[in-house]
N, C-alpha and C positions, 0 to 999 in steps of 0.2 A: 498155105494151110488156112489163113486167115478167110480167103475169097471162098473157100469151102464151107468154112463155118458158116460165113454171112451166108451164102448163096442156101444151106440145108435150114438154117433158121428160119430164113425167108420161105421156106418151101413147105415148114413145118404149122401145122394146124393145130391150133390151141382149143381145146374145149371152150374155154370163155370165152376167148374172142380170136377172132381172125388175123394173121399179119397185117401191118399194117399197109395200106393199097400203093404207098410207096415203095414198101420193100419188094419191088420184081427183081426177076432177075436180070433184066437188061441194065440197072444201074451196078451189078455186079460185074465179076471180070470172068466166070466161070457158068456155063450152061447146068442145070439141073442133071444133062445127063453127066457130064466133066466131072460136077461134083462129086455123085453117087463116085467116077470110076478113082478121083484123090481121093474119097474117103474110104477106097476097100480095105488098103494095107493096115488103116489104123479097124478096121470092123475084124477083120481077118486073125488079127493077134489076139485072143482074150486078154493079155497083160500089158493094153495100150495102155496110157493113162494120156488124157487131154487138160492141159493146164491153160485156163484161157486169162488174158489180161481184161478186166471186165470193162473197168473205165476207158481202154482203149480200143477195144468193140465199139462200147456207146460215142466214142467220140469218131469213129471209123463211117457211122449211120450219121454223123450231125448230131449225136443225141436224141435224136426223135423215141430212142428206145430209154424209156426209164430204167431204173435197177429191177423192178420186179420185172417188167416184160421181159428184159434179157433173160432174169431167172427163172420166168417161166417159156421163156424158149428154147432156154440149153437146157432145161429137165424132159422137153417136148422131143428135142432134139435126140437127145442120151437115150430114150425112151425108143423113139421108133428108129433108131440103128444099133439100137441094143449095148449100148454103150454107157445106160446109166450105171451111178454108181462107181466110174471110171472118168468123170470129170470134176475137176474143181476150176472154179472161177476164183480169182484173186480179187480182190477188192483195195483201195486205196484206204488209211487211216483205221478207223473205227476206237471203239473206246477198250479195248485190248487186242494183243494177236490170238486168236480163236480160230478155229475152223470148225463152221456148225454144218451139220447135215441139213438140206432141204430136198426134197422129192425127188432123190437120185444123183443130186449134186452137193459137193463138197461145197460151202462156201466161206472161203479165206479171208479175215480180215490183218490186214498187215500191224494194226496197233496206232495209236496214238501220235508217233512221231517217224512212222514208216510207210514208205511207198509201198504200193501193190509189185512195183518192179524189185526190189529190195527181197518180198518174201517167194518172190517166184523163182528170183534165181536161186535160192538157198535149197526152197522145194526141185529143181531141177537135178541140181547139185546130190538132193538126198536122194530123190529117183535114180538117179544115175548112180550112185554108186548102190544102189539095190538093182542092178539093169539083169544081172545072170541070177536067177531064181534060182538057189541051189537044189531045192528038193525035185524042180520039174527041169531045169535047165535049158529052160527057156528063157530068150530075151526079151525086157521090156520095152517098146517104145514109148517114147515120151514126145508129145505133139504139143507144142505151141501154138496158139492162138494169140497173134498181138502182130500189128504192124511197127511196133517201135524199134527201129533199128539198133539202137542201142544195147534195146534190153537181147534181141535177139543174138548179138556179141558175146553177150553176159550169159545169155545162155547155153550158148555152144561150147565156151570158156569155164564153165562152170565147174568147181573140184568136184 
């Protein structure tokens, strides 16, 4: 899921400014057409929800993407797969646990003396046990964004 994200980030056009001439797709692992066909199942559910690890994004790019660019590429992103509004970005630290709205994305801050991996899994965990919508009875997916193996453990393991 991850080589999806980067590779439609990368693909996506920002009104301000443009990807940056680094992000192609050849340093990706996933062709733009690839991408488009991993990113059906999560387009195709209306009650996807995408939980991205933000700092592990930025560190996935070298960092060359600051906190706003990724912000404004995952709202760029949400936006033209019609998926805003159904993602949140996690964030590492900040000065309390909050989750602010910005231009179609949730964005999470873990708190003061928590990891971004800390509130993702708890978030995973509350998704998941909302996964059967009683009133429509349909299943949520819940997509991950994060190369950390770890957290991905935590996440499948999740109560």
């Amino acid at each position: 899921m991850l080589a999806s994200v980067l590779v439609a980030l990368g693909a996506c056009a920002l009104p301000t400014a443009p990807p940056p001439a680094w992000a192609t797709r050849s340093m990706l692992s996933l062709s733009g057409r690839k991408a488009a066909v991993a990113m059906a199942p999560l387009v195709a559910n209306p009650r996807s929800v995408v939980v991205v690890d933000g700092n592990n994004v930025r560190g996935r790019v070298g960092f060359r993407w600051t906190k706003m660019q990724l912000a404004r590429l995952l709202s760029a992103w949400g936006a033209e797969y019609g998926i805003d509004g159904r993602v949140v970005v996690a964030w590492d630290h900040g000065l309390e646990s909050i989750a602010l709205p910005w231009d179609g994305v949730a964005h999470a801050f873990a708190g003061p003396r928590r990891a971004a991996d800390d509130l993702i899994t708890e978030e995973v965990g509350r998704l998941s046990s909302l996964s059967i919508l009683e009133e429509e009875g349909a299943f949520r997916d819940i997509w991950l964004a994060t190369a950390d193996r770890e957290l991905i453990h935590r996440g499948n393991n999740a109560p």
